[in-house]
C-alpha positions as CSV (number, residue, x, y, z in Angstrom):
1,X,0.0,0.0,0.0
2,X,1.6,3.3,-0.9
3,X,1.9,5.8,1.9
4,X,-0.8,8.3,2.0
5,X,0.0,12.2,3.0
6,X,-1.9,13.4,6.6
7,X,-4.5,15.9,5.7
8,X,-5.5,18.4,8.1
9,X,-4.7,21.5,9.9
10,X,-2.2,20.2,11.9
11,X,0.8,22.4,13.1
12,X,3.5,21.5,10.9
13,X,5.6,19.5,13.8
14,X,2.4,17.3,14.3
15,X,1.8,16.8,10.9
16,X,4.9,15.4,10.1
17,X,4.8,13.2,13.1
18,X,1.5,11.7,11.5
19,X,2.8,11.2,8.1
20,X,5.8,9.7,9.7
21,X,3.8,7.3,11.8
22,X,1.7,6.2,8.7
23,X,4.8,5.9,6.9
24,X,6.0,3.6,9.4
25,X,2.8,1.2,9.8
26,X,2.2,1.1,6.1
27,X,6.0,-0.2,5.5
28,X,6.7,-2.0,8.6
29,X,10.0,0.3,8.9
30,X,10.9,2.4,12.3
31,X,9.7,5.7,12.3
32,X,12.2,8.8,11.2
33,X,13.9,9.9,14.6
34,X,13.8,13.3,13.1
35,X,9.7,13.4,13.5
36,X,9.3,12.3,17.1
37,X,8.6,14.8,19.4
38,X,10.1,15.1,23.1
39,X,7.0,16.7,24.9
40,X,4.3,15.7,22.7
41,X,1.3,16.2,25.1
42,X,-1.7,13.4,25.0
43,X,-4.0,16.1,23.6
44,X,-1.9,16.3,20.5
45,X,-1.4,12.9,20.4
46,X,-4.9,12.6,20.1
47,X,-4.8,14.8,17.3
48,X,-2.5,13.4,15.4
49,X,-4.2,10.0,16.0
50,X,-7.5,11.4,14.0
51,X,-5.1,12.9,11.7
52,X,-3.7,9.5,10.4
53,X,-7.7,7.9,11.2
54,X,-9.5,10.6,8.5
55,X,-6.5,9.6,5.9
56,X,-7.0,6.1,6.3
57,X,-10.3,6.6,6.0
58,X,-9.9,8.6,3.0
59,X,-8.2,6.1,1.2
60,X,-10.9,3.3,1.4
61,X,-10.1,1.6,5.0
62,X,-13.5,1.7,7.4
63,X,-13.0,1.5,11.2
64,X,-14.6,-1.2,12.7
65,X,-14.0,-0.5,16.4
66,X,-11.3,0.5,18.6
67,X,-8.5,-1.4,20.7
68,X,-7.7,-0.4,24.2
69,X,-4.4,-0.6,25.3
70,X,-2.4,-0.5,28.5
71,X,-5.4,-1.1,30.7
72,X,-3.1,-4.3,32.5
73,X,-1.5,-2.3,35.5
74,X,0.9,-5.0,35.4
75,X,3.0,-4.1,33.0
76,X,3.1,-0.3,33.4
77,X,6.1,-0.1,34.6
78,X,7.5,-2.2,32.3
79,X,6.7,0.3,29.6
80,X,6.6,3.7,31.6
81,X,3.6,4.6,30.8
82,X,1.1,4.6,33.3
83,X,-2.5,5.2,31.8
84,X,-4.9,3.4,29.3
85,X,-4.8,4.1,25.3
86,X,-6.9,4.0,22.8
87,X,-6.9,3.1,19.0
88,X,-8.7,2.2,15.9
89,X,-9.1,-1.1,14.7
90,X,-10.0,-1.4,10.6
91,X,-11.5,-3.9,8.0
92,X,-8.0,-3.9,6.9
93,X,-6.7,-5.4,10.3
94,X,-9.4,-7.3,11.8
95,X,-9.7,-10.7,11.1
96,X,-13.1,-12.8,12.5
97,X,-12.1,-16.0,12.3
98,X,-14.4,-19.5,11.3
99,X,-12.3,-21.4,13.7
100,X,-9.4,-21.5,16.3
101,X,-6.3,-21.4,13.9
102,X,-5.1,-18.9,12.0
103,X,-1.4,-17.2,11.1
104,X,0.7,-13.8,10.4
105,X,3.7,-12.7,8.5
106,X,6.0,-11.3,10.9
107,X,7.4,-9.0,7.8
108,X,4.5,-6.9,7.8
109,X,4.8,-5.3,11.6
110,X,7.5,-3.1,13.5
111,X,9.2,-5.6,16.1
112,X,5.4,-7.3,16.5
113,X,4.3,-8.4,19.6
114,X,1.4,-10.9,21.1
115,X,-1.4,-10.0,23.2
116,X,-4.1,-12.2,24.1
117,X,-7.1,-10.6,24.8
118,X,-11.1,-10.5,25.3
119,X,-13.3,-9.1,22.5
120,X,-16.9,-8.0,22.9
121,X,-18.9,-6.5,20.4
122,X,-21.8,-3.8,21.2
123,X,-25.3,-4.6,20.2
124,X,-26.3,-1.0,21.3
125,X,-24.5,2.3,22.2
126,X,-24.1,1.8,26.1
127,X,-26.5,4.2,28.2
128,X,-23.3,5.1,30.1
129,X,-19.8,3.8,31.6
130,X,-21.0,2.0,34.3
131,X,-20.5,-2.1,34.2
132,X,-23.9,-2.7,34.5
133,X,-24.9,-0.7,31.6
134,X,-21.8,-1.9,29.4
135,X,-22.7,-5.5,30.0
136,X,-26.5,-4.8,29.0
137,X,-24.9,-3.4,25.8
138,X,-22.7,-6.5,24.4
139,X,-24.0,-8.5,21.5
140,X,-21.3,-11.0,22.0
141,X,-18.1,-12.2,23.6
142,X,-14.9,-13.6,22.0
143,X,-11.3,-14.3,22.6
144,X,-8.6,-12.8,20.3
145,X,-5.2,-12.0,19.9
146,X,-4.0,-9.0,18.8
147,X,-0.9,-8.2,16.9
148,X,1.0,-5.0,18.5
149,X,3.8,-3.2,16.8
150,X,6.3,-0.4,17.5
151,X,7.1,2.3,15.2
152,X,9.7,3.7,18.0
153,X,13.0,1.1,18.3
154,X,13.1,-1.2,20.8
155,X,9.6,-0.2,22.2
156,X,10.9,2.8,23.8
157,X,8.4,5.5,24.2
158,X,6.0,7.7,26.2
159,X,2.5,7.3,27.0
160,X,1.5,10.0,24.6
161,X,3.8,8.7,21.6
162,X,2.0,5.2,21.6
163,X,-1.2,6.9,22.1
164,X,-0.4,8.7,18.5
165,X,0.9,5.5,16.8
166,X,-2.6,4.6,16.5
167,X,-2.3,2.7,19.7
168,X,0.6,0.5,19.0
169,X,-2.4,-1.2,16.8
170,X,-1.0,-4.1,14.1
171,X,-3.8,-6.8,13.7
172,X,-6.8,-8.2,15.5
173,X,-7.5,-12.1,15.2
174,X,-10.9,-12.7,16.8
175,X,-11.8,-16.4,17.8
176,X,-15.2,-17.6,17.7
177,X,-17.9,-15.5,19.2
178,X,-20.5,-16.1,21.7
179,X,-23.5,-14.1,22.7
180,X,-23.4,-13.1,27.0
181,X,-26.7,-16.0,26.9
182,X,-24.7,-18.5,24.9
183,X,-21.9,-18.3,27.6
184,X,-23.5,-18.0,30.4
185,X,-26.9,-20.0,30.4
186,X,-29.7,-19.6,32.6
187,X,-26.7,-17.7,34.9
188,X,-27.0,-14.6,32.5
189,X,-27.1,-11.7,34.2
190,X,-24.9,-8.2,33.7
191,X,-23.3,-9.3,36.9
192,X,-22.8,-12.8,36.3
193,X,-21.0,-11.7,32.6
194,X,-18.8,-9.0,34.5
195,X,-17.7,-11.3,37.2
196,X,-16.8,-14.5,35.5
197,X,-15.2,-12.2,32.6
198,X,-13.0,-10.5,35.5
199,X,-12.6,-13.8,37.2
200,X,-11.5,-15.3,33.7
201,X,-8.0,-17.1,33.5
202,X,-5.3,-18.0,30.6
203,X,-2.4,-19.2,29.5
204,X,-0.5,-18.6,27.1
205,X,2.2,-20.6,25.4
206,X,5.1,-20.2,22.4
207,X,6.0,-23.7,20.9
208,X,4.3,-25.9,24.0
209,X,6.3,-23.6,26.5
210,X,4.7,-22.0,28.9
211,X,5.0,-18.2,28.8
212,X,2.5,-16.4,31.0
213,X,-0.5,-16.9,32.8
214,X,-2.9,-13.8,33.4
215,X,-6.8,-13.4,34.4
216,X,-9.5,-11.1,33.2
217,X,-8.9,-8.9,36.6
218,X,-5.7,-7.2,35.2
219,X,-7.4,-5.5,32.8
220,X,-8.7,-2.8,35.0
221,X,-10.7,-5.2,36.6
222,X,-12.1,-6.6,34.0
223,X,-13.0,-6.3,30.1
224,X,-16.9,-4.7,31.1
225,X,-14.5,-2.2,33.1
226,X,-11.9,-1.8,30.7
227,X,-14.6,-0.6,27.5
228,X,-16.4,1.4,30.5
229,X,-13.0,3.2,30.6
230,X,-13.4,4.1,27.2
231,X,-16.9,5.2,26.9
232,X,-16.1,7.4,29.7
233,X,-13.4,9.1,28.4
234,X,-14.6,9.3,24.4
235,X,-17.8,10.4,26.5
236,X,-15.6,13.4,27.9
237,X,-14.8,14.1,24.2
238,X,-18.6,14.4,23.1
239,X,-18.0,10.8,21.7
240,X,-19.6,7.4,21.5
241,X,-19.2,4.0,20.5
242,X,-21.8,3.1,18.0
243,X,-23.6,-0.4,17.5
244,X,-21.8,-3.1,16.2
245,X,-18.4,-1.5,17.1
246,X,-15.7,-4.1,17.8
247,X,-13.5,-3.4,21.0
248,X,-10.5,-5.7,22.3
249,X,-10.2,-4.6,25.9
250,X,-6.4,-5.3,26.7
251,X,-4.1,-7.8,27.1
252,X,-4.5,-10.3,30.0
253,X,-0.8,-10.9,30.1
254,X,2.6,-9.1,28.8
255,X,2.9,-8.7,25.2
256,X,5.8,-11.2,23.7
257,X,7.7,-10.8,21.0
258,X,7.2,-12.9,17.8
259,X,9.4,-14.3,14.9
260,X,8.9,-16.3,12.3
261,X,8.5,-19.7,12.4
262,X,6.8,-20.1,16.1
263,X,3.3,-21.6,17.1
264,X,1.4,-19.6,19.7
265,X,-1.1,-21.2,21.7
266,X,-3.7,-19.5,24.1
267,X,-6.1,-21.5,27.2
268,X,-8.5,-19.7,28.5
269,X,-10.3,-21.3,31.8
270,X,-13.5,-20.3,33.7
271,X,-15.6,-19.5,30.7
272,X,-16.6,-21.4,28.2
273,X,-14.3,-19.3,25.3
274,X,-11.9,-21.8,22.9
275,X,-8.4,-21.0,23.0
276,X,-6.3,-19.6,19.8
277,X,-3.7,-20.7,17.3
278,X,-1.4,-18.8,15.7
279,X,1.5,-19.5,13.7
280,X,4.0,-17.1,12.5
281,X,6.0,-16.9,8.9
């Protein structure tokens, strides 16, 4: 795909940044260290995050819902940065898969990473960020993994820069989906989905090795709490999510690096949700 120039009426720092950042996810190459920006603030960020959005969008690609990221406290340290981000997800990077195995080409991300996540799917705009009204809003439940990349080296970067790289978004694989009544049976309620989704539990494995285990909780408490993050700050923003919008909710362990040639496995325990295959080329 050939890049695509930022429109807008971005300062000309910020606009650069954006057509760097583009540049970089459309070629899989690092971004140029000239563009970055010491004390970018998240409010630009943000800006240039619609910046690179509208030209994606102008160019044929439809967002499809969003990714939150950083919503596991666990690893904010790891990364310094110490708040939730958001991103787009797009036809062109969600996959809905038939079954539990499917594959990626390494070549096409920057230094791509693993995250196994839960996916829901809004059957309605919520009525507002509380759990109880994000749960009566889900049309169904999956588990996915999501491909994250880094246009910055090494993963080195503030909160604000990964906020502006579209959310360090690569690819969303999304296993088979259930609705909250499929899962849950005569059980369903809002808080029966919220609790067994926080009280959810995985593991995750590289080539029958055990890598990590994590559990729904580390995602802000769980994935209902994690979206209600998000409508409550888009809501600050005179923005909603609309029905049928697609949102992974974080990753319930560390993100791992991938290369080619590697078979990634997921378990999931304490909901009925199949667990993922993924090989790499």
């Amino acid at each position: 795909m050939p890049p695509t120039p930022v429109a807008g009426a971005l300062p000309s720092p910020l606009a650069r940044l954006a057509d760097a950042l583009l540049l970089s996810a459309d070629t899989a190459s690092p971004i140029d260290p000239a563009t970055r920006l010491p004390d970018l603030t998240l409010a630009d960020a943000e800006r240039v995050q619609d910046a690179i959005v509208a030209a994606r969008v102008a160019r044929g690609e439809r967002r499809l819902g969003m990714k939150i990221g950083f919503t596991n406290r666990t690893i904010w340290d790891l990364y310094g940065v110490h708040h939730p981000i958001w991103g787009p997800v797009y036809d062109t990077t969600l996959v809905l898969l038939s079954g539990t195995t499917t594959h990626i080409a390494c070549h096409r991300f920057n230094e791509p990473r693993i995250e196994p996540e839960i996916v829901l799917c809004l059957r309605q705009t919520p009525a507002n960020a509380s759990p109880t009204a994000i749960a009566e809003a889900i049309e169904w439940v999956a588990h996915g993994f999501e491909i994250v990349q880094s246009a910055y080296p090494g993963w080195r970067f503030s909160g604000a820069e990964s906020f502006a790289a579209q959310g360090l978004h690569g690819a969303l694989h999304v296993g088979p989906r259930f609705s909250p009544a499929e899962l849950l049976g005569t059980s369903m309620s809002a808080d029966t989905l919220i609790a067994r989704l926080s009280a959810l539990e995985l593991e995750l494995f590289a080539d029958a090795r055990l890598v990590k285990r994590g559990t729904g909780a580390h995602v802000l408490d769980g994935p209902i709490q994690a979206l209600g993050h998000l409508v409550a700050a888009l809501a600050e923003r005179g923005r909603a999510l609309a029905p049928g919008d697609i949102i992974t909710t974080g990753t319930l362990t560390d993100g791992h690096p991938i290369a080619p040639g590697q078979r990634w496995e997921s378990r999931p325990s304490g909901l009925d949700l199949p667990g993922l295959q993924l090989d790499t080329e």
